[in-house]
C-alpha positions in Angstrom: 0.0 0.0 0.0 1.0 3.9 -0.6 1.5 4.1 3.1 3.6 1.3 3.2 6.1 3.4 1.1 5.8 6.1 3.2 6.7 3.9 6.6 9.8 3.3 4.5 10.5 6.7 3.9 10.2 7.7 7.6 13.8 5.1 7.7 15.7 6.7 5.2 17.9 9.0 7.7 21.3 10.8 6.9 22.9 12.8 4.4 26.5 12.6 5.3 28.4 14.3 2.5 27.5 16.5 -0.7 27.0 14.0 -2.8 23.6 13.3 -1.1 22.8 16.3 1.1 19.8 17.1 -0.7 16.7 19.2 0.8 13.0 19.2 -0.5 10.7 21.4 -1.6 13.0 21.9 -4.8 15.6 24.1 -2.9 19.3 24.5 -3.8 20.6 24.3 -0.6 21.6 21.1 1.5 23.1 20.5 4.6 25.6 17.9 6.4 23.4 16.0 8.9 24.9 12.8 9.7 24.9 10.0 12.9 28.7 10.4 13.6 29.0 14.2 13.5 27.8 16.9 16.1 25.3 19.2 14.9 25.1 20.5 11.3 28.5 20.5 9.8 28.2 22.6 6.6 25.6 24.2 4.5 25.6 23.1 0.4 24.5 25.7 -1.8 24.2 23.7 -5.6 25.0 26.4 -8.2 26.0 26.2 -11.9 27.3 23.1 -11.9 28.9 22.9 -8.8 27.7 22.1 -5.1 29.8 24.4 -3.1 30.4 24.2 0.4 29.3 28.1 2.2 29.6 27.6 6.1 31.3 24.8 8.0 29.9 24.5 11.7 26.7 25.8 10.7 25.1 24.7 14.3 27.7 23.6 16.6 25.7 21.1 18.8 27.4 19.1 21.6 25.3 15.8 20.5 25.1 13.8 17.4 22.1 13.3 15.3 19.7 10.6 17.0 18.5 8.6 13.7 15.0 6.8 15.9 14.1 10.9 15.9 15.1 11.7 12.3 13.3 10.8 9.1 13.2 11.8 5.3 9.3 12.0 5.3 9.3 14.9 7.4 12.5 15.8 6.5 13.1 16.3 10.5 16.7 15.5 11.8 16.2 14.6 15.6 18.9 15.5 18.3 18.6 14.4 21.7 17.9 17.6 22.9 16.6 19.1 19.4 15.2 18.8 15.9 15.6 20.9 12.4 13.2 20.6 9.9 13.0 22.2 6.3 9.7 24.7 5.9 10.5 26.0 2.3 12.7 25.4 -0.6 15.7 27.1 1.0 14.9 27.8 4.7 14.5 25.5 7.9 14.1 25.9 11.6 16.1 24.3 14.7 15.0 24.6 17.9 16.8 22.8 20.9 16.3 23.0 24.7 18.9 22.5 27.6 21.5 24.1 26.5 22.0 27.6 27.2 24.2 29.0 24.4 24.6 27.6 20.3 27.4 28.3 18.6 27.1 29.1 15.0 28.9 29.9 11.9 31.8 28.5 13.4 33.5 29.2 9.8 33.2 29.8 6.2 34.6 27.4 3.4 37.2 28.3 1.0 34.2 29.0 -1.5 33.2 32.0 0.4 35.5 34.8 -0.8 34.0 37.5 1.6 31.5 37.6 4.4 30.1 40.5 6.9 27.3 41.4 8.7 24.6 43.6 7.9 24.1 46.2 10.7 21.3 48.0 9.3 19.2 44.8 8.9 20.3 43.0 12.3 19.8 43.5 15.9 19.3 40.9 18.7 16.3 39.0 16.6 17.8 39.1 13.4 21.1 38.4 12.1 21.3 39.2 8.1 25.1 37.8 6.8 26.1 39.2 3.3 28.6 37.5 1.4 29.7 36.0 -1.9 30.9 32.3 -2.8 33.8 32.3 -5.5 33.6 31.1 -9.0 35.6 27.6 -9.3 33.7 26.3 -12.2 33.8 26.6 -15.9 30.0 26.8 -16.0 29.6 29.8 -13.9 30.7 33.1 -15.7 30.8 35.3 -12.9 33.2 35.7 -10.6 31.3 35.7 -7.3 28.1 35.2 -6.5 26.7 37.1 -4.3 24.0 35.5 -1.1 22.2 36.7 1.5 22.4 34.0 5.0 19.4 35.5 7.3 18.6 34.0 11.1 15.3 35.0 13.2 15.4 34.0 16.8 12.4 32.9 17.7 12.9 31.8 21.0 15.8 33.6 22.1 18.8 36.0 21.4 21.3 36.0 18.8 25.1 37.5 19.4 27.6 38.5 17.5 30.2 39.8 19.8 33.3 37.6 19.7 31.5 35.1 16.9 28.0 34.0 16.2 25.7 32.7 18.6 22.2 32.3 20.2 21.4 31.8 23.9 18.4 30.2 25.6 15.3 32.3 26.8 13.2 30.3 29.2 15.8 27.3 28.3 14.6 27.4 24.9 16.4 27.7 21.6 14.2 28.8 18.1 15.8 29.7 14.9 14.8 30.5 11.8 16.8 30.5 8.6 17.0 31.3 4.7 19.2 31.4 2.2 19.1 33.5 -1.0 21.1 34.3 -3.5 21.6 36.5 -6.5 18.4 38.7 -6.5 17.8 38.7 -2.6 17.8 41.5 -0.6 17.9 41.6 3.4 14.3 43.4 3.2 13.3 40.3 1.3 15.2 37.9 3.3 13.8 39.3 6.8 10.3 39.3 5.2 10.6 35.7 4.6 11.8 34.8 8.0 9.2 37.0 9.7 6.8 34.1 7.8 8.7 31.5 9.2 6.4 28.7 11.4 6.9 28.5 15.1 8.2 24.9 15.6 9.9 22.6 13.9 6.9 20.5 14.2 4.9 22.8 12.1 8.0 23.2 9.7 8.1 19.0 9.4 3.9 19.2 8.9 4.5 21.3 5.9 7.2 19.5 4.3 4.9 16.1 5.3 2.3 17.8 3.3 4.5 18.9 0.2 6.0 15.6 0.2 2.6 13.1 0.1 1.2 16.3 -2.5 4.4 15.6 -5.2 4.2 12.3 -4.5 0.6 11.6 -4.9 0.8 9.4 -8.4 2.6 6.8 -7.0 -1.2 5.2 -5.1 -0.3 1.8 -6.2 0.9 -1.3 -3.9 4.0 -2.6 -3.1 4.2 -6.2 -3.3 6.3 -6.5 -0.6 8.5 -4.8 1.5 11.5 -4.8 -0.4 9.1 -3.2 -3.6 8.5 -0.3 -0.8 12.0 0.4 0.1 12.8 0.8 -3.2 10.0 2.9 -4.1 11.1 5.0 -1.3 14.1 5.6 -2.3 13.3 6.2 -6.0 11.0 9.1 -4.3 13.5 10.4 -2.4 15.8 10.5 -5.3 13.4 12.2 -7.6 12.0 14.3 -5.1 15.1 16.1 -3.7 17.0 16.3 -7.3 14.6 18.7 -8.8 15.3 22.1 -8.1 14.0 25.7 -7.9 17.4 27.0 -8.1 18.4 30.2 -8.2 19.1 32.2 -11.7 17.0 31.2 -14.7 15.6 28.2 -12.9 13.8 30.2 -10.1 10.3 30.3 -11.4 10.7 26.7 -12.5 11.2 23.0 -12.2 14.3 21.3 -13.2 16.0 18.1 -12.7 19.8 17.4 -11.5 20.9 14.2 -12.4 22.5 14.3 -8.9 22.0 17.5 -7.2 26.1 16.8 -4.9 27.9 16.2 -7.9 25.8 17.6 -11.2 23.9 20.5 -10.3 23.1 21.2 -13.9 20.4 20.1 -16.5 21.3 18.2 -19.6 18.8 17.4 -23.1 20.1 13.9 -23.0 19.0 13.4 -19.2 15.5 14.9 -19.6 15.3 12.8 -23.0 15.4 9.7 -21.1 13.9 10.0 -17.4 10.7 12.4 -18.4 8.1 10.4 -18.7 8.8 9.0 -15.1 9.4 13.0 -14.1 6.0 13.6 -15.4 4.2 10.9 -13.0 4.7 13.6 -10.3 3.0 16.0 -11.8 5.6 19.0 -12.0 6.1 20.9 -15.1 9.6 19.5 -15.3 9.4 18.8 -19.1 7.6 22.2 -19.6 10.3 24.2 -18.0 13.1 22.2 -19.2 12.4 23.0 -22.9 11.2 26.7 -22.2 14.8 27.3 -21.1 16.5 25.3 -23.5 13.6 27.8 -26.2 14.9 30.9 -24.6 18.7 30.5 -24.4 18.5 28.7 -28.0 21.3 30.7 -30.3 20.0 32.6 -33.1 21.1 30.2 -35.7 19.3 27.9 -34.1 22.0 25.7 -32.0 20.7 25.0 -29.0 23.1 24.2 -26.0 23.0 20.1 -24.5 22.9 21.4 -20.8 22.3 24.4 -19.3 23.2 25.5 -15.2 21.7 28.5 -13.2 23.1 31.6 -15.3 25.7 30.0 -18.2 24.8 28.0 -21.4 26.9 25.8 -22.8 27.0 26.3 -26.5 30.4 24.8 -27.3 30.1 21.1 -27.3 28.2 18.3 -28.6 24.9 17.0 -28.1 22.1 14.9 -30.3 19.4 16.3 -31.5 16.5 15.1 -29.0 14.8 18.3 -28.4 11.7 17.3 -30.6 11.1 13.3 -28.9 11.2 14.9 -25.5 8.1 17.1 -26.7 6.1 14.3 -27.4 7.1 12.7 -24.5 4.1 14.8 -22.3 1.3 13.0 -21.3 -1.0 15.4 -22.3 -0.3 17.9 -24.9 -0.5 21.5 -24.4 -1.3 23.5 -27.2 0.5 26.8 -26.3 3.2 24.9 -25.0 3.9 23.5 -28.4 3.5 27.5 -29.9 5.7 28.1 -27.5 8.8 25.8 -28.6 8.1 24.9 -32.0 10.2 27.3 -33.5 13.1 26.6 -31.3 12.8 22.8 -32.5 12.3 23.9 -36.4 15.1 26.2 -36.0 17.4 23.8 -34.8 16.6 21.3 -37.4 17.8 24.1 -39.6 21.3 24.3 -37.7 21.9 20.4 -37.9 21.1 21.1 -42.0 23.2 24.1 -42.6 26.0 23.6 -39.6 26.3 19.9 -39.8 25.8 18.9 -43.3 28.1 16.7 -45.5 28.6 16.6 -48.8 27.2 12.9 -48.9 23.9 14.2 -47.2 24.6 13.0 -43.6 24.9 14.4 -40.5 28.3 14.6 -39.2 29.2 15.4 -35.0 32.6 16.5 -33.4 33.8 13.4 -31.3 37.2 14.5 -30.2 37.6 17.9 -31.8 37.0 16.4 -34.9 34.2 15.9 -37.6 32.2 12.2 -37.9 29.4 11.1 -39.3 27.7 8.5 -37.3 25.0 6.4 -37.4 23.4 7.1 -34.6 23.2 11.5 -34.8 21.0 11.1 -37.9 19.1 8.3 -36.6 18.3 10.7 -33.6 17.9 13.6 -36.4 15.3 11.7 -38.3 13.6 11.2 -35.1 13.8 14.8 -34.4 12.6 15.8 -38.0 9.4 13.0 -37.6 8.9 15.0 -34.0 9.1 18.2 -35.7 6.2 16.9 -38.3 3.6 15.8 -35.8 4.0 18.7 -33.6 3.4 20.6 -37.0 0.4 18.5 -37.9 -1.2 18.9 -34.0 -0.7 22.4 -34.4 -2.4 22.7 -37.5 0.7 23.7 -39.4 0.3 21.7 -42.6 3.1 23.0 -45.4 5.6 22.6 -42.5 4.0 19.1 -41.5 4.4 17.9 -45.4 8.3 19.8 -45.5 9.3 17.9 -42.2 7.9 14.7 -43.3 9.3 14.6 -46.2 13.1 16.1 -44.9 12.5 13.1 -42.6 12.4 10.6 -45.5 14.9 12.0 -47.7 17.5 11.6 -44.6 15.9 7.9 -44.1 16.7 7.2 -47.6 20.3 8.6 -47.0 20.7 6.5 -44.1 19.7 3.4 -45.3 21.8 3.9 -48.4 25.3 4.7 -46.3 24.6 2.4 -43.2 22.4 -0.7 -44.0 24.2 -3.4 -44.6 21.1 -5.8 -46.7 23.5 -8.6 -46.8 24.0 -9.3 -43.1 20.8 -7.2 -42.1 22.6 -4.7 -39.7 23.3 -1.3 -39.7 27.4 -0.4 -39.9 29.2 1.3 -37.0 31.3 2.9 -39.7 30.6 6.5 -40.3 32.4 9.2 -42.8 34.9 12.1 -43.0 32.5 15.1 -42.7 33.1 15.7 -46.5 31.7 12.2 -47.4 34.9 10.9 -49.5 36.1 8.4 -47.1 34.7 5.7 -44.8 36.4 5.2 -41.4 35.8 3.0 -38.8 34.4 3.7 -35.5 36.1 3.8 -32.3 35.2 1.4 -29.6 32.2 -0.1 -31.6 29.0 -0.9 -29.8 25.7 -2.2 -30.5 23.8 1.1 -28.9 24.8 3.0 -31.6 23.9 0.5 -34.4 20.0 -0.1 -33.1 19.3 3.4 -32.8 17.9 3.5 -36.1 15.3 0.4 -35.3 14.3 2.9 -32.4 13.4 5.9 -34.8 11.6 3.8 -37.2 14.2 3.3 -39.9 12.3 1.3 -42.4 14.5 -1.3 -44.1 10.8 -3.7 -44.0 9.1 -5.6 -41.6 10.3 -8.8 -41.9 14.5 -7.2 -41.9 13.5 -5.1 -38.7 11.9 -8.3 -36.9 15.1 -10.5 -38.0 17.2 -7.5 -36.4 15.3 -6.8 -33.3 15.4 -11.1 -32.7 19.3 -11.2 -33.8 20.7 -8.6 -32.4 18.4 -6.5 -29.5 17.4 -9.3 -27.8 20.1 -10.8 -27.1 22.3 -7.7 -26.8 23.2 -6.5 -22.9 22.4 -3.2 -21.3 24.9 -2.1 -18.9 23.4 1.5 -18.6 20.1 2.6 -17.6 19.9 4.5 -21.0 20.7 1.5 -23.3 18.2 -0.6 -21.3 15.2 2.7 -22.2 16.3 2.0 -25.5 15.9 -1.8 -26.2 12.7 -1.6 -23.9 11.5 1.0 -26.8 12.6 -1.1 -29.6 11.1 -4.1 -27.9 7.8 -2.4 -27.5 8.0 -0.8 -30.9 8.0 -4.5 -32.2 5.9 -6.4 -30.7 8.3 -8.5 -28.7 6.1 -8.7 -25.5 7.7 -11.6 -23.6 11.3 -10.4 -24.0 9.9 -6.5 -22.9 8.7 -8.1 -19.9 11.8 -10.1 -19.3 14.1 -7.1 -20.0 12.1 -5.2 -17.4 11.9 -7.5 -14.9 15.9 -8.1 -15.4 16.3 -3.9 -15.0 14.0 -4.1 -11.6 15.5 -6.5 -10.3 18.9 -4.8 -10.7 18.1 -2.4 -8.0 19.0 -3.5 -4.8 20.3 -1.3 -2.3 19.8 2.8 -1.8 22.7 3.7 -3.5 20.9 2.6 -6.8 18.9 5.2 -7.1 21.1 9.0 -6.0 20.5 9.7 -9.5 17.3 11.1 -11.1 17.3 9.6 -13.9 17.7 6.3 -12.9 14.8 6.7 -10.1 12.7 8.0 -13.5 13.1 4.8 -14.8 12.7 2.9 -12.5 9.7 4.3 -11.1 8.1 4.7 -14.8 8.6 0.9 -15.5 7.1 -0.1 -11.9 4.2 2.0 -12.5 3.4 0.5 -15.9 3.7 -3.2 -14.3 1.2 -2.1 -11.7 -1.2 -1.3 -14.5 
């Protein structure tokens, strides 16, 4: 049952390091909560492709984190004498008792290049800390960015003489905190805590509630308890890898393939885990490929990831833009206004950028120009995309010109890579200017099926003889080849091996370090949802 999965939640407890210090409510902070340190231990902030470390002895507790008190659910961390618990996407409350003074802020990391105190904004209730963390990323064009670290006593006074502290009142210790950065200001930031609930309890009901409310498609049963713990951990994986984060993602939903060590959003990702994003009902997709529309150069080339404020225009990426459309569950007519002539312009760039003289497609693997089989098998797909988003939008002439740029590149394909003889498609590709074939490096057979998955036709009977010779009994060592033969499987008719392969790819997943990354959680949760069907 659904509340099965939740019990399980409740026992996921910890988040030691930041590769996994993630915090709900799609925030883009995390902190360092774990059973054999004291207190809080350093505050994450996940920015433009990095997940940087800001304060180290955030709260400087004299006891370790009790694990029977703490639970993901909730998101409450339990100390013996107190408990912190997330109330919005980057703020959370601590409150302790029996101690009469908390140390805080014991230092800042080497990513914080400069840090000071607000006096006009702070006084005995409220502590507002100005600062900027250092750029140490290629992704992030700026060289500081600049944050705003407010606390709101609650219950209690806070001190700055001689370092940062807060003392008991009544024996009590509340404290409210948020972090901002880039467009806050200390009005802002004090607004927000004024807001701030009273308890942690009432900070843990709200996160309860925004937990079961993103969670709320997953109200089938777990066939046992070892179904539950894995569900719960796909949740939590999905869950606290999307992100609000600060920048061009602020007013939207995005996914981080792991929010500790890739705080950034890629087209391949998204290609592969959305339609297991989409069972939580978040706009993910939506706002994904608005961003990717709006920072889209104006020839057309559109950039493979994108972070918080940089976009990566300057290396390679397959042309997926157009599947991942048609990957919504329901289609949304303005949305498809909205992005179609992103998509049609990018088809344009692949044409006029990436061209041959033979007619194919040709990438840059290692600073150097190859046509492959596999970026015009993903073209085609994008140019078929292109023509039935035309066609839903009642777009006709650019319906009949995709369709038929689509089979003039199927004809192209067929005629360079199909080998009729032996009924396979070559790993061989082309110098970009078509006069010489060359042989691919490190050969494999994701790369050669990809055309069966966009609907090459070479004929029924050659694509069934392929699928049985060479998909089914092919391995898939990554969670993106396996989405692939599952979708050529389907595509085919081969029911009993789908089923197999899926049940193989469940299976697979057996402890919680299996799913710190979104997209395989997507997955994984997608398939289990379509086998409770």
């Amino acid at each position: 049952m659904q509340e099965l999965i939740y019990q399980q939640m409740k026992k996921i407890t910890g988040f030691p390091n930041a590769d996994s210090c993630y915090s709900p409510m799609f925030s883009s902070i995390g902190l360092n909560v774990s059973p054999n340190r004291n207190g809080v231990s350093n505050l994450y902030f996940s920015y433009n492709g990095l997940t940087r470390s800001i304060f180290n002895g955030l709260i400087g507790l004299p006891f370790p984190l009790n694990t029977s008190l703490s639970n993901v659910y909730k998101l409450v961390f339990g100390f013996s004498k107190g408990t912190l618990a997330f109330w919005k996407n980057d703020g959370f409350i601590f409150e302790c008792e029996g101690i009469s003074e908390l140390p805080l802020l014991a230092s800042v990391s080497s990513a914080t290049a400069e840090m000071w105190i607000d006096g006009e904004a702070s006084d005995s209730e409220y502590l507002m800390i100005r600062g900027y963390s250092v750029n140490n990323t290629l992704f992030d064009p700026d060289a500081v960015v600049p944050f705003i670290f407010g606390i709101r006593a609650i219950e209690g006074k806070l001190e700055t003489s001689g370092g940062f502290r807060a003392r008991a009142q009544d024996g009590k210790i509340t404290l409210a905190f948020d972090f901002e950065a880039l467009k806050a200001t200390t009005k802002y930031v004090r607004n927000m805590l004024a807001c701030a609930p009273q308890t942690a309890e009432e900070a843990s009901r709200l996160c309860r509630r925004w937990i079961r409310n993103n969670a709320r498609a997953f109200e089938f049963e777990a066939k046992d308890e070892t179904e539950a713990k894995n569900i719960a951990n796909a949740l939590k994986g999905l869950l606290f890898n999307f992100t609000k984060a600060q920048g061009r993602f602020d007013n939207s939903v995005v996914p981080f393939p792991s929010r500790g060590t890739a705080p950034y959003t890629s087209v391949w990702d998204l290609f592969f885990a959305n339609p297991g994003y989409s069972l939580l009902g978040t706009n993910v997709s939506k706002d994904f490929v608005r961003n990717i529309a709006k920072t889209s150069r104006s020839d057309g080339k559109i950039s493979p990831l994108i972070c918080s404020t940089y976009e990566r225009n300057d290396i390679g990426f397959y042309p997926l833009l157009g599947r991942i459309v048609f990957n919504e569950i329901d289609f949304d007519y303005s949305f498809g206004w909205d992005v179609f002539e992103a998509i049609e312009a990018n088809n344009k760039w692949w044409i006029t950028a990436r061209m041959a003289d033979c007619g194919l497609i040709f990438e840059e693997i290692d600073n150097r120009p190859i046509i492959t089989v596999a970026v015009n098998a993903f073209l085609f797909d994008q140019f078929n995309a292109t023509a039935e988003l035309a066609l839903k939008l009642g777009l006709e002439e650019k319906h009949e010109k995709w369709s038929r740029k689509a089979k003039e590149l199927e004809q192209t394909i067929i005629a360079n890579f199909y080998d009729r003889e032996n009924n396979t498609f070559n790993i061989s590709g082309f110098n970009s200017d078509g006069s010489t074939r060359i042989e691919a490096e490190n050969p494999d057979d994701f790369s050669l099926v990809i055309p069966l998955w966009a609907g090459v036709d070479i004929g029924a009977e050659n694509a069934l003889a392929m699928v049985k010779d060479i998909v089914v009994p092919g391995e898939s060592p990554s969670v993106e080849q396996t989405v692939i033969k599952l979708d050529i499987l389907k595509k085919y008719g081969f029911d009993e091996e789908y089923e197999k392969t899926k049940a193989e790819f469940l299976s697979s997943f057996a402890k919680p370090t299996d799913f710190s990354n979104s997209v395989s959680c997507s997955v994984y949760l997608r398939l289990l949802t379509e086998q409770a069907e």
